[in-house]
VEXPALUM-694909 format. One record per atom (N, C-alpha, C, O): y, x, z; residue number from 1. Coordinates in Angstrom, 2 decimals. Each point is the difference from the previous one (the first is absolute). Layout:
<nodes>
y|x|z|resi
Y|X|Z|NUM
...
</nodes>
This chain:
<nodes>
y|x|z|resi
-43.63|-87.35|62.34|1
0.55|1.34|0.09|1
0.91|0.11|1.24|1
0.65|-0.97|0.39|1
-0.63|2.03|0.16|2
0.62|0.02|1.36|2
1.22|0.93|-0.30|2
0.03|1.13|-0.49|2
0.83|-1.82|0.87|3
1.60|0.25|-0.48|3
0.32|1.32|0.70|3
-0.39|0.02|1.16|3
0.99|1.06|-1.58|4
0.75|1.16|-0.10|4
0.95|0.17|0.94|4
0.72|-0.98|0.21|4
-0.49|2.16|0.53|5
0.66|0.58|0.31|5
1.84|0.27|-0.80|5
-0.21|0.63|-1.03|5
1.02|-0.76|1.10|6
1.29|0.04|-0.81|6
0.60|0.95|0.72|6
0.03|-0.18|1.21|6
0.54|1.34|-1.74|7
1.21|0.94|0.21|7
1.07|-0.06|-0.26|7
0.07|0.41|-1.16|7
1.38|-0.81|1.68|8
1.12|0.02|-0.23|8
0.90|1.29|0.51|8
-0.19|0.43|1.14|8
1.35|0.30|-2.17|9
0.65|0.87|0.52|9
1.22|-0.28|-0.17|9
0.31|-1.05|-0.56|9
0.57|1.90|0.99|10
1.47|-0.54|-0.44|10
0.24|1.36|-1.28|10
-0.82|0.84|-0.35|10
2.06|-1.03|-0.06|11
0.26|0.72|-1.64|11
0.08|1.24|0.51|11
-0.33|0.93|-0.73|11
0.67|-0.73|1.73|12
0.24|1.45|0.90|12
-1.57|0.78|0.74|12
-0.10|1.15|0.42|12
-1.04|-2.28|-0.47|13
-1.14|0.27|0.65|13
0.00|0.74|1.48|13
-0.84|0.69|0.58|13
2.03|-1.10|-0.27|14
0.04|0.38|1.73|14
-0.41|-1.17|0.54|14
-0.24|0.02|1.21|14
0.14|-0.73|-1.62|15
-1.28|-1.34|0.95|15
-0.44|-0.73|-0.97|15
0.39|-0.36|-1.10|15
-1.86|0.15|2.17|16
-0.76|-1.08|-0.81|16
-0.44|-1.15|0.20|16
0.51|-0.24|1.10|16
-1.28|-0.92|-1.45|17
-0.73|-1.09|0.67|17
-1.22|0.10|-0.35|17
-0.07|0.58|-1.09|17
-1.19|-0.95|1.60|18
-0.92|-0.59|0.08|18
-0.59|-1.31|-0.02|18
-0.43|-0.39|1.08|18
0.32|-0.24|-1.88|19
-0.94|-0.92|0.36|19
-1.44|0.01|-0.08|19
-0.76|0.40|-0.88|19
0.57|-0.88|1.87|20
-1.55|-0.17|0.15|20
-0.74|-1.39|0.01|20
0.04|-0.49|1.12|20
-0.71|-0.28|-2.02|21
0.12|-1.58|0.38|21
-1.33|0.00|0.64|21
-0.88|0.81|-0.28|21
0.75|-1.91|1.28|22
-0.52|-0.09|0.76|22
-1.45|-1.64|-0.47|22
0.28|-1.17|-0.27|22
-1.38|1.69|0.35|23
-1.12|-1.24|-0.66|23
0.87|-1.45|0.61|23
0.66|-0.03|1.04|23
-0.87|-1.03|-1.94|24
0.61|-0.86|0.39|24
-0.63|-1.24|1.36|24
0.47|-0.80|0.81|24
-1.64|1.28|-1.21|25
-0.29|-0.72|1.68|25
-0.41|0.86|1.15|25
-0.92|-0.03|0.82|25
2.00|0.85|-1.05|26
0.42|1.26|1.49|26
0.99|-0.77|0.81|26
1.18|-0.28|-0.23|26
-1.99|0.01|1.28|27
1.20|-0.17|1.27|27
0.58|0.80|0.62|27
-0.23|0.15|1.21|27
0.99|0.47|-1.77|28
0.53|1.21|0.92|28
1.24|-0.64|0.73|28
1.10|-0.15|-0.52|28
-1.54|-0.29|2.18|29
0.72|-0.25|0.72|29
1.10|1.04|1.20|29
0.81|-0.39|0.83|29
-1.35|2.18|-1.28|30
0.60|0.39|1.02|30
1.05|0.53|-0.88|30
1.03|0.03|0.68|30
-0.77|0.49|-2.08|31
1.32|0.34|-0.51|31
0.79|-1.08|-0.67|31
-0.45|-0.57|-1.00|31
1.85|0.19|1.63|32
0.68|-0.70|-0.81|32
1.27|0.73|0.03|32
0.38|0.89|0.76|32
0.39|-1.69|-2.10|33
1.23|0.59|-0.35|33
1.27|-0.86|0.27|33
0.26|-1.06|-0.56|33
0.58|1.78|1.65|34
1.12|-0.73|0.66|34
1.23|-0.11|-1.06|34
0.01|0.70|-1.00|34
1.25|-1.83|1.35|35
0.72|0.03|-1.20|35
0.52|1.43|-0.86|35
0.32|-0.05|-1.19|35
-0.29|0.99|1.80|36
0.41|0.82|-0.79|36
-0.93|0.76|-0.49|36
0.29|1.05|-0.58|36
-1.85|-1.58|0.77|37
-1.20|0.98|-1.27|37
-0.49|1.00|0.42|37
-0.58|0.87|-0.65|37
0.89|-0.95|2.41|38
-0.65|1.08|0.72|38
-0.72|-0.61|0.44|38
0.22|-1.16|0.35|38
-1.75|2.02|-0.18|39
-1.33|-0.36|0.58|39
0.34|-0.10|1.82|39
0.70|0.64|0.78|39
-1.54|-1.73|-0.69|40
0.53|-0.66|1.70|40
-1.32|-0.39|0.52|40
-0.80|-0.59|-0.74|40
0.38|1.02|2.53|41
-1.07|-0.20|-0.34|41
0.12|-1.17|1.58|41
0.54|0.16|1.10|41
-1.28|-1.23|-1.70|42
-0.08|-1.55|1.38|42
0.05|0.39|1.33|42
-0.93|0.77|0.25|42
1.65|-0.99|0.70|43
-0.07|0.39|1.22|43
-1.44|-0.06|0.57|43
-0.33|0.78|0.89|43
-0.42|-1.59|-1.32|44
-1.48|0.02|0.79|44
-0.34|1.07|-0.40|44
-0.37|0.74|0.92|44
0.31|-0.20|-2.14|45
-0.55|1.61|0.08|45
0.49|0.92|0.35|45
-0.45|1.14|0.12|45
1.51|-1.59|0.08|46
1.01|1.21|0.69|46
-0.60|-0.03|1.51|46
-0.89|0.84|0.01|46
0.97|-1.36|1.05|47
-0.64|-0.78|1.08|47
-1.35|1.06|-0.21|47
0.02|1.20|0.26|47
-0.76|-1.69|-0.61|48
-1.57|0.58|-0.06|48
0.15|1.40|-0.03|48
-0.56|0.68|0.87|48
1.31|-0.10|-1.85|49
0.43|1.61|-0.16|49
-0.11|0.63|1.23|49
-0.77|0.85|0.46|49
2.03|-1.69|0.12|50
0.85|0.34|1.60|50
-1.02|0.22|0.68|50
-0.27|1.16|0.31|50
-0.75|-2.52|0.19|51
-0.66|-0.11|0.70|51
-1.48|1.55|-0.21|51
-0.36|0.81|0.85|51
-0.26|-1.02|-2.74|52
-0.25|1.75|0.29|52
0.58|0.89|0.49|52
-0.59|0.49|0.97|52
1.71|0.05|-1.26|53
0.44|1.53|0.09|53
0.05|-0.48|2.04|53
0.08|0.89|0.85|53
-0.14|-2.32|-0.52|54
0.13|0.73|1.97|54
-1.65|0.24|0.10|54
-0.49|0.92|0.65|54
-0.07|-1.63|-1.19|55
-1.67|0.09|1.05|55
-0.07|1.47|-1.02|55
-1.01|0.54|0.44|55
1.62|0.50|-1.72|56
-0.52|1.13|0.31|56
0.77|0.41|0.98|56
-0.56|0.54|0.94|56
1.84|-0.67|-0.90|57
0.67|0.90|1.24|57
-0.56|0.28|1.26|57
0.00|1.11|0.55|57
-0.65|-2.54|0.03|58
-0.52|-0.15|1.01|58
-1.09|0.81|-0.20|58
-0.23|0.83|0.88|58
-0.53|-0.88|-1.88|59
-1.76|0.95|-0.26|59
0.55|1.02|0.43|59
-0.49|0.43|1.04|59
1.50|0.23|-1.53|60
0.49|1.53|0.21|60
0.22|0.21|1.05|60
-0.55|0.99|0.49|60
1.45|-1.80|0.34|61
-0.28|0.77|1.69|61
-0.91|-0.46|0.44|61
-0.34|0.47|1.09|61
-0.44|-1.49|-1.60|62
-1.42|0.25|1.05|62
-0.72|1.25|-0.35|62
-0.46|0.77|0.84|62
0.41|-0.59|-2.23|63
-1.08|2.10|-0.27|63
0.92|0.50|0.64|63
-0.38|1.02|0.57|63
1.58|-1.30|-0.38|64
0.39|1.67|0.62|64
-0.05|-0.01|1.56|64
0.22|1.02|0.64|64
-0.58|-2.40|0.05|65
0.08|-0.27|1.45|65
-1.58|0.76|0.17|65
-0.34|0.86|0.81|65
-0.22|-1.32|-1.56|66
-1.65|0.42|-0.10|66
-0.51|1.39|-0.10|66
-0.93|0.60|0.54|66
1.87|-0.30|-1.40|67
-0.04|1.45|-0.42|67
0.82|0.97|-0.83|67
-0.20|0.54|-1.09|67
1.35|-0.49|2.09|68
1.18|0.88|-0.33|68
-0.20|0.90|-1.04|68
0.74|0.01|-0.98|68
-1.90|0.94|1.12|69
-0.28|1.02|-1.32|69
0.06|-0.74|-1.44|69
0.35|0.63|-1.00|69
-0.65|-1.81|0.94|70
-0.18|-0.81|-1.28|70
0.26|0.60|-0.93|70
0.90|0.79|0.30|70
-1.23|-0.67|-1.56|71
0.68|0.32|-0.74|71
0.48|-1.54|-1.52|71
-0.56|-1.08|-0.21|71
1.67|1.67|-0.41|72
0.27|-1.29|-0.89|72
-0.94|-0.54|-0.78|72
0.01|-1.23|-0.10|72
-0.72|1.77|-0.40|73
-1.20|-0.07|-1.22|73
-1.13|-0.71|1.15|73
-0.71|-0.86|-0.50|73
0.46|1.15|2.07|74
-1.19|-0.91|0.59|74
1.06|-1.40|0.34|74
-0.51|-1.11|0.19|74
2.20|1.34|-0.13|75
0.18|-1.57|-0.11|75
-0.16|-0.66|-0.99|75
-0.30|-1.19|0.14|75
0.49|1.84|-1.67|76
-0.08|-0.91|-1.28|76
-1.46|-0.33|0.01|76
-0.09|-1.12|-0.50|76
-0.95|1.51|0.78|77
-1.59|-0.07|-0.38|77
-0.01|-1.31|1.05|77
-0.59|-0.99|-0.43|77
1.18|0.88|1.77|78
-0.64|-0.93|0.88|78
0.89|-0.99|-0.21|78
-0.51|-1.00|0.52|78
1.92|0.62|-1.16|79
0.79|-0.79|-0.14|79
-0.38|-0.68|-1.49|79
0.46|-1.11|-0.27|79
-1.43|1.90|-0.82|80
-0.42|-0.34|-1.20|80
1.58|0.38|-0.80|80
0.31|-0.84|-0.84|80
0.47|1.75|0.98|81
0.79|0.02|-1.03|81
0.70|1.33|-0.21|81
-0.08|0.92|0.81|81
0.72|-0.88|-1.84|82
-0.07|1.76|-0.15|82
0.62|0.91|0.97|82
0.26|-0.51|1.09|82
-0.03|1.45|-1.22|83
0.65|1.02|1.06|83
1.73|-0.07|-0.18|83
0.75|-0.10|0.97|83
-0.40|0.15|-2.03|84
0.90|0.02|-0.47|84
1.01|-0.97|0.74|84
1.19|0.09|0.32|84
-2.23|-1.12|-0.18|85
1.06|-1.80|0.58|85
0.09|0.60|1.79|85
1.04|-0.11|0.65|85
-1.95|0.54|-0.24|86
-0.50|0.52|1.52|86
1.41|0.73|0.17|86
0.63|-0.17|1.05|86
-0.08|1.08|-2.18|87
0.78|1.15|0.37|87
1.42|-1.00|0.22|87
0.93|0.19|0.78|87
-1.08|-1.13|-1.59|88
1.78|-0.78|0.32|88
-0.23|-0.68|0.99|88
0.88|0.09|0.85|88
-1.88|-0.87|-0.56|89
-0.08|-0.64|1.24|89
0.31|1.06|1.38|89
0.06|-0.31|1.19|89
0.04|1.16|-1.60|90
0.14|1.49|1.12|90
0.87|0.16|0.35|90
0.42|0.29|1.12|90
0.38|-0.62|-2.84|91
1.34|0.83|0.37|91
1.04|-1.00|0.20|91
1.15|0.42|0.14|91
-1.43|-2.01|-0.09|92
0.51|-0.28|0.62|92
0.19|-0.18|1.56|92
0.97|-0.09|0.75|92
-2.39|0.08|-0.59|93
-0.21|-0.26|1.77|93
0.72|1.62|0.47|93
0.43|0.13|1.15|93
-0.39|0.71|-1.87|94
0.85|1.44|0.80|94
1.17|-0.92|-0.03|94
0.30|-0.57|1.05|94
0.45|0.34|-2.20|95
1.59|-0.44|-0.25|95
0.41|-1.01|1.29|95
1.12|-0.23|0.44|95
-2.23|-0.21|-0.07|96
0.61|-1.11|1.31|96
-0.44|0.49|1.13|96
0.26|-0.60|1.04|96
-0.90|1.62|-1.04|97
-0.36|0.57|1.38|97
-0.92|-0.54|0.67|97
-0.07|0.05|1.22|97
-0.91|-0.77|-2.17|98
-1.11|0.12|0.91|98
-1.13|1.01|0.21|98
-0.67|0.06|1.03|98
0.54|0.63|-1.94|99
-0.95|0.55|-0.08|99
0.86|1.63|-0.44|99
1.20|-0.04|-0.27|99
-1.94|1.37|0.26|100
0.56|1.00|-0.11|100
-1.48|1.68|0.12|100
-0.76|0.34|0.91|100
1.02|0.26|-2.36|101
-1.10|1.00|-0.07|101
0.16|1.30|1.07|101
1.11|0.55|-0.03|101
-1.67|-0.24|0.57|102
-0.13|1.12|0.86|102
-1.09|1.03|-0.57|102
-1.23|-0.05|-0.10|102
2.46|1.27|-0.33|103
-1.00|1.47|-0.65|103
-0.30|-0.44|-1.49|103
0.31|-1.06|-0.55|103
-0.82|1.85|0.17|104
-0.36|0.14|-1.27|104
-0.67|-1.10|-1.33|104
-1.13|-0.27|0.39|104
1.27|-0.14|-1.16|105
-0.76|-0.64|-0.45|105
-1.70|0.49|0.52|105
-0.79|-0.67|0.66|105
0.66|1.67|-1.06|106
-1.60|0.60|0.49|106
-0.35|0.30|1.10|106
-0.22|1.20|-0.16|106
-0.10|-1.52|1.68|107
0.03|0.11|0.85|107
1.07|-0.88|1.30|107
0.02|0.18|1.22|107
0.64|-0.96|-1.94|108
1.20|-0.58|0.86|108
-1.22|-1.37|0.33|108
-1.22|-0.10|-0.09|108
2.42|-0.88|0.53|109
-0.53|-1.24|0.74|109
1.50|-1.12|-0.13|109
1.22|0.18|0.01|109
-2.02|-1.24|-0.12|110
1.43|-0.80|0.44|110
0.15|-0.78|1.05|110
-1.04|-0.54|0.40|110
2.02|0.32|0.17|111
0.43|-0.81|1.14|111
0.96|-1.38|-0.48|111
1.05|0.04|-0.63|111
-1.88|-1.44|1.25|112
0.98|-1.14|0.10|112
0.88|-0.22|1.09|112
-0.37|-0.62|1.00|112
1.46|1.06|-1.11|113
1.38|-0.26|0.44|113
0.26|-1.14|0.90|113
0.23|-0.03|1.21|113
-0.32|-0.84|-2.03|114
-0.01|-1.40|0.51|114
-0.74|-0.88|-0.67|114
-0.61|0.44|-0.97|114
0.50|-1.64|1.24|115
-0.91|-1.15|-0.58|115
1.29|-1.02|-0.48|115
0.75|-0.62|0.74|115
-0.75|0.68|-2.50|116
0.86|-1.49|0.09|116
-0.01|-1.04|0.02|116
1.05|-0.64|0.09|116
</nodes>
């Protein structure tokens, strides 16, 4: 039998716990719990993360070096990931000034600023 899910609340039910147990020959090597029981995740995956979010950054000013009109939805389709992630990767490269929208969402274009 495959062991249960457990709900804990406090007497006030303004918080709760979860447990979830995990099959016992699960290696789950990327969540662990640091001394104080917060989920921590190994610097090597942290590392790998990093290393995604630059080669999309980098994807992104290459579509827009390519083709300023771009729109976000042809970077998520050619980067393989949703639009949604495209839009923060955006808004950070505005926040540092590399990159910056000119005109309208519908008809505008963007320009890279600088290269970082």
């Amino acid at each position: 039998m495959v062991p249960r899910a457990t709900f804990e609340t406090t007497d006030d039910r303004l918080t709760f716990l979860i447990n979830i147990p995990v099959h016992p020959g699960c290696d789950n090597k990327l969540l662990q719990l640091d001394a104080q029981g917060q989920v921590s995740v190994p610097e090597g995956v942290q590392k790998s993360t990093q290393k995604g979010t630059q080669k999309s950054t980098q994807k992104i000013l290459e579509l827009i070096a390519e083709n300023p009109k771009v729109t976000t939805q042809e970077m998520a389709d050619s980067l393989g990931i949703i639009r949604r992630a495209v839009a923060k990767h955006i808004k950070k490269l505005q926040e540092q000034g590399v990159i910056r929208r000119v005109g309208p969402d519908k008809g505008g274009h963007w320009e890279v600023i600088e290269r970082p």
